[in-house]
C-alpha positions as CSV (number, residue, x, y, z in Angstrom):
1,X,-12.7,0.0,6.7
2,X,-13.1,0.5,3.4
3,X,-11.4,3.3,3.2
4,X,-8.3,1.5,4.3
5,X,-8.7,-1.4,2.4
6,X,-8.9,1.2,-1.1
7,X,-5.7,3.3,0.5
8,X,-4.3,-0.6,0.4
9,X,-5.3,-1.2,-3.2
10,X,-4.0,2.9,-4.3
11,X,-0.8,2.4,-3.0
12,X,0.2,-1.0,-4.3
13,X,-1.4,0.5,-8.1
14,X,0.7,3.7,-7.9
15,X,3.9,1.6,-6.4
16,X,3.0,-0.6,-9.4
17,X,3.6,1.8,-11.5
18,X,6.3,3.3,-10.0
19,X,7.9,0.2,-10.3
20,X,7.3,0.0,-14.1
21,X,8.9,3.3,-14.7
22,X,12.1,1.8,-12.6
23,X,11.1,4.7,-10.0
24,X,12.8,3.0,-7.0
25,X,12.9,5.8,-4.6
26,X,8.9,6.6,-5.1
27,X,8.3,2.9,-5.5
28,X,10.1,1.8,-1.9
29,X,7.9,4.1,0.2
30,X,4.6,3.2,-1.2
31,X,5.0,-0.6,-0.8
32,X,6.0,0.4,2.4
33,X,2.8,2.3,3.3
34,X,0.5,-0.5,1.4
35,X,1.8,-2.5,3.7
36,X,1.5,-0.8,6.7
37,X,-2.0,-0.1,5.6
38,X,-2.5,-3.6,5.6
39,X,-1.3,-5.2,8.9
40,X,-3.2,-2.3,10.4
41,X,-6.2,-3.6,8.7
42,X,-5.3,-7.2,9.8
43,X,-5.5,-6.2,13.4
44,X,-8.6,-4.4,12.9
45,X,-9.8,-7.5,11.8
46,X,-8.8,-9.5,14.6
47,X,-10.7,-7.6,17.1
């Protein structure tokens, strides 16, 4: 659980960044897979 919610937290820093740097095509993926990360820890959750 943690794991995923720091994979969460990595993701949105280095998409962040990627951002910053006008890096769209790095950028897209990793908000994507923050995300992801997240509604998979929201169902977790639910449970």
């Amino acid at each position: 659980m943690l794991a995923l919610t720091l994979g969460v937290a990595v993701t949105q820093f280095l998409a962040a960044g990627c951002w910053w740097r006008r890096n769209w095509l790095a950028a897209v993926p990793l908000n994507l897979a923050g995300f992801t990360l997240w509604w998979v820890i929201e169902a977790l959750l639910v449970r």
